[in-house]
C-alpha positions as CSV (number, residue, x, y, z in Angstrom):
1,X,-13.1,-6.4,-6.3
2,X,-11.0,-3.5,-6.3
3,X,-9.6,-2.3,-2.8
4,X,-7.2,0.6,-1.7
5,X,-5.2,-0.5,1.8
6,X,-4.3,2.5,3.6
7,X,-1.7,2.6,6.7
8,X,1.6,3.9,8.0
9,X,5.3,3.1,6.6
10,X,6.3,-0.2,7.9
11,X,2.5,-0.4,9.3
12,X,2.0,-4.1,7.5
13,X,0.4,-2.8,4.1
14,X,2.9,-5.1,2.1
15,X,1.8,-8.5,3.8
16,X,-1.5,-8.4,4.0
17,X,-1.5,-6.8,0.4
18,X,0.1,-10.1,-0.5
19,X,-2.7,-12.5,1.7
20,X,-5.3,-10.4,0.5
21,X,-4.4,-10.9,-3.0
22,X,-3.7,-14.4,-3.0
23,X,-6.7,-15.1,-1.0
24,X,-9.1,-12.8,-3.8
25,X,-6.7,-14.0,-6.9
26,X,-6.6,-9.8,-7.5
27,X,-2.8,-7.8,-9.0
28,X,-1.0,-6.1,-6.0
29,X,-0.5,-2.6,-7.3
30,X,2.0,-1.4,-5.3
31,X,3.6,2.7,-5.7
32,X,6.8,1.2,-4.4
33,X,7.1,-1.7,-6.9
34,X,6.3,0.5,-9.7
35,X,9.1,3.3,-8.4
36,X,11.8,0.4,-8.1
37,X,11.0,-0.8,-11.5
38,X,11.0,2.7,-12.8
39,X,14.5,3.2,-10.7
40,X,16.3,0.1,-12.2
41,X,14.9,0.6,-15.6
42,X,17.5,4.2,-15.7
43,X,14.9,6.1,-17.8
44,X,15.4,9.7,-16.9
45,X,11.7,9.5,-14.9
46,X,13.2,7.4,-13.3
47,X,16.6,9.3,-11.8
48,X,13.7,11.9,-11.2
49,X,12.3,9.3,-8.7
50,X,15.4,8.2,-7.0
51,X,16.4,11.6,-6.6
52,X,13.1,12.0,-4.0
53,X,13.2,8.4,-2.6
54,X,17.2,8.3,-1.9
55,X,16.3,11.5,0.1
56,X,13.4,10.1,2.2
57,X,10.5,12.3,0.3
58,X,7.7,11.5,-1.4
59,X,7.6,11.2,-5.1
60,X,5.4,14.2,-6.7
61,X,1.8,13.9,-6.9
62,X,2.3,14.5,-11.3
63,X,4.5,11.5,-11.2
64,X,2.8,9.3,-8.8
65,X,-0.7,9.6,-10.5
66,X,-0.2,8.9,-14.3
67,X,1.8,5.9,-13.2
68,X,-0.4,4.8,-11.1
69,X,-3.6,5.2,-13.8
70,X,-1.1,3.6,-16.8
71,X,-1.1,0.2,-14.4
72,X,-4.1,0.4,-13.7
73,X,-4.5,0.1,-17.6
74,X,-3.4,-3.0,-18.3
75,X,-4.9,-6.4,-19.0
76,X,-4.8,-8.0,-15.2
77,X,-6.8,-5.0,-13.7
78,X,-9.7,-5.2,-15.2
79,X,-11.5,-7.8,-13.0
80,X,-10.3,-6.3,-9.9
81,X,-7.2,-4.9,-7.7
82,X,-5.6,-3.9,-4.5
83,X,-4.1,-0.2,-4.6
84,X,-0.7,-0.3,-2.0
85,X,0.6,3.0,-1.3
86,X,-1.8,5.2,-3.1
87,X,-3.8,7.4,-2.5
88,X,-1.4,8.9,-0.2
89,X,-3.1,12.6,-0.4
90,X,-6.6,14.0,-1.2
91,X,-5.3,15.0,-4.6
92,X,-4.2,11.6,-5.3
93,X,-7.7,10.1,-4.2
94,X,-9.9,13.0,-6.0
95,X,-8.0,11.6,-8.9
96,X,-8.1,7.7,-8.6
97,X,-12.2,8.9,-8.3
98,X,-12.1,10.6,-12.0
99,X,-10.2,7.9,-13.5
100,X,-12.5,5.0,-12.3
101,X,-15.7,7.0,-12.8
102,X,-14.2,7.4,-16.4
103,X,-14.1,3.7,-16.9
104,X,-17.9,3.8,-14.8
105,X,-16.6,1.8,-12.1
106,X,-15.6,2.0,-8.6
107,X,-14.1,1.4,-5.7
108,X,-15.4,-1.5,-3.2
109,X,-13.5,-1.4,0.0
110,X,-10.9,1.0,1.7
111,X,-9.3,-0.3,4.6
112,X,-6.9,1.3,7.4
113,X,-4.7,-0.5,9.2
114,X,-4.0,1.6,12.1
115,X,-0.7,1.4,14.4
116,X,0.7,3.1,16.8
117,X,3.8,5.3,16.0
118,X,6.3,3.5,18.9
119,X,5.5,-0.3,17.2
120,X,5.6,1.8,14.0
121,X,9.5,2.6,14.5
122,X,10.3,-0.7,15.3
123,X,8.9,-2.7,13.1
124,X,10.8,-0.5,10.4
125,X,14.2,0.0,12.1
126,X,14.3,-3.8,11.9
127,X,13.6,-4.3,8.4
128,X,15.3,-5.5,5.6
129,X,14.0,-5.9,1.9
130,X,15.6,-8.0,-1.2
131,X,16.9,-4.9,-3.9
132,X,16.5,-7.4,-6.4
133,X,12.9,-9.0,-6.0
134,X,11.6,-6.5,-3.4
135,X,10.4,-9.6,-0.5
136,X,10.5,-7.9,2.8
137,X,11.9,-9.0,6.3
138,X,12.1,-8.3,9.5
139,X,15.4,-9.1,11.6
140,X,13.1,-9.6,14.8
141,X,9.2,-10.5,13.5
142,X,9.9,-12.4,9.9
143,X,13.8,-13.2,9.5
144,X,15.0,-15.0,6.5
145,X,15.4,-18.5,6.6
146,X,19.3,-17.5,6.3
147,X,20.5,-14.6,7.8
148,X,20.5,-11.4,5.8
149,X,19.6,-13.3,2.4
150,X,16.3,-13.5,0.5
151,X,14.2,-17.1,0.7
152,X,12.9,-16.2,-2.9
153,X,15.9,-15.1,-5.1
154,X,19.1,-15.8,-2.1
155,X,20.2,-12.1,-3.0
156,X,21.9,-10.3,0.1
157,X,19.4,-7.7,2.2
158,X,19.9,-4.8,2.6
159,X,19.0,-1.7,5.2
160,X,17.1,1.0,3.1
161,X,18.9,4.4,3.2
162,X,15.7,5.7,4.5
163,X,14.8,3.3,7.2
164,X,16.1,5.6,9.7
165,X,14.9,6.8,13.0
166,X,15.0,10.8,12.1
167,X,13.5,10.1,8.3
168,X,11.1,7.2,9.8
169,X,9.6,10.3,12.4
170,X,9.3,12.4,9.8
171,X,7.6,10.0,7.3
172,X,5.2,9.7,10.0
173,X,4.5,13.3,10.5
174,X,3.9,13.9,6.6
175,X,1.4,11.0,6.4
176,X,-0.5,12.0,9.5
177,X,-1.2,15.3,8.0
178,X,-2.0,14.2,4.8
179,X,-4.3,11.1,5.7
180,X,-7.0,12.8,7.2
181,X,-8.6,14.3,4.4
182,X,-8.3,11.2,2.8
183,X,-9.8,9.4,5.1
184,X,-12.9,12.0,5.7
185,X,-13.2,11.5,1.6
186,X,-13.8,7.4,2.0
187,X,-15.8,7.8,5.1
188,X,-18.7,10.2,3.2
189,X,-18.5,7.2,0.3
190,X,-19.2,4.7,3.4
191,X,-16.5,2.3,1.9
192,X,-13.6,2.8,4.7
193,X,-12.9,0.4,7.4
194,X,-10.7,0.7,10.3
195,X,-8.5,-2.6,11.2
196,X,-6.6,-2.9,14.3
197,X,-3.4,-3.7,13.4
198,X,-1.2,-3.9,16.5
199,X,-2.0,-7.7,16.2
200,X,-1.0,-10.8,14.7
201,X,-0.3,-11.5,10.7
202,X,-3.0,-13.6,10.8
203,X,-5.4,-11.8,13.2
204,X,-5.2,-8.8,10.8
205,X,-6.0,-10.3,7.8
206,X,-9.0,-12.5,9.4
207,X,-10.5,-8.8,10.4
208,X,-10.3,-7.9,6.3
209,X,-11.1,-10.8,4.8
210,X,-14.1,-11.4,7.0
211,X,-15.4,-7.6,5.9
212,X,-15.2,-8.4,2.4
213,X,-16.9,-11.9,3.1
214,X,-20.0,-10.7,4.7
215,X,-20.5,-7.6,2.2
216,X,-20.1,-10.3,-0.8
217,X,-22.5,-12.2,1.1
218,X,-25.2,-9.1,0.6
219,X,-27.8,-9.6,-2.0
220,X,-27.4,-6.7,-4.5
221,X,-30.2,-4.3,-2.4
222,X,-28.8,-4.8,0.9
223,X,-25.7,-2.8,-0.4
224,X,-25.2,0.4,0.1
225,X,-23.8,2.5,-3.1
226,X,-21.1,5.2,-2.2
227,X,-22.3,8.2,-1.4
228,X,-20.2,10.7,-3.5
């Protein structure tokens, strides 16, 4: 089972990453995860990524991909995954298409969860994440049990940098003009599905996991290959 989960900043991707892969028993490849790891590590790649995340800008597209295809590599992928963050351009998805063809294989199920921009803002101008574990809260929606400190590890939260109204706006403009053509590229492969997600934790995930029930469900004719 290997699934991409495409939506806004702050749009939910990270929880129901988390319910969909401990639901499916599949790794939560997240771009994020794999920045901050490459950010506390202090290699010079990755300074290179800190000095486009501490700025509010995307990480380049040469970066992004290999990193993304090296995880994908490894031992714990091989029976199935959920991509977080990525594809995040056409370029990016053209190239996740070569890699997996590479390996003959494919993906199963893309999913949008689609929000509007003013719940968008407000859900992230409340949010706090752990620095050290990378859990994520929100001061309104999903506090910690404690104030300000993480349930999993008890390190202090903290604000990102880049959860800000202007660079929040603008985050949102970038990924508005770069989704489309993504999604127009899952569409033709008849593998994209569009999820409500103004509503509940719960109500979300129920609308994905029942998807990837009933297509499992198919018998092996009933289901239609990608069209490329």
């Amino acid at each position: 089972m290997k699934i991409i989960l495409l939506g806004t900043p702050g749009g939910g991707k990270g929880t129901q990453a988390k319910l969909i892969c401990d639901c499916f028993n599949i790794p939560h490849i997240s771009t994020g995860d794999i920045f901050r790891g490459k950010i506390t590590s202090g290699t010079p790649e990755g300074r290179e990524i800190s000095a486009y995340t501490s700025k509010g800008q995307l990480v380049p597209d040469r970066i992004t991909i290999a990193l993304v295809e090296e995880r994908l590599e490894k031992e714990d992928c091989q029976e199935g995954f959920l991509l977080d963050g990525f594809p995040r351009d056409k370029k990016q998805a053209q190239a996740l298409d070569l890699f997996m063809n590479k390996k003959s294989e494919q993906i199963n199920y893309v999913f949008l969860i689609d929000v509007p921009k003013e719940i968008i803002v407000d859900r992230i101008l409340g949010r706090r994440v752990c620095p050290k574990c990378g859990e994520s809260y929100h001061i309104k929606y999903n506090p910690p049990k404690i104030s300000a400190t993480c349930d999993v590890c008890t390190t202090a939260l903290i604000h990102r940098a880049d959860d800000q109204e202007e660079i929040i706006l603008e985050r949102l403009d970038i990924y508005n003009q770069t989704t489309q053509p993504i999604l127009e590229f899952y569409e033709k492969k008849a593998i994209l599905h569009k999820i409500k997600g103004d509503s509940g934790i719960h109500e979300i995930f129920s609308q994905i996991s029942e998807i990837i029930e009933k297509e499992q469900k198919k018998a092996p004719w009933e289901m239609s290959p990608p069209r490329l």
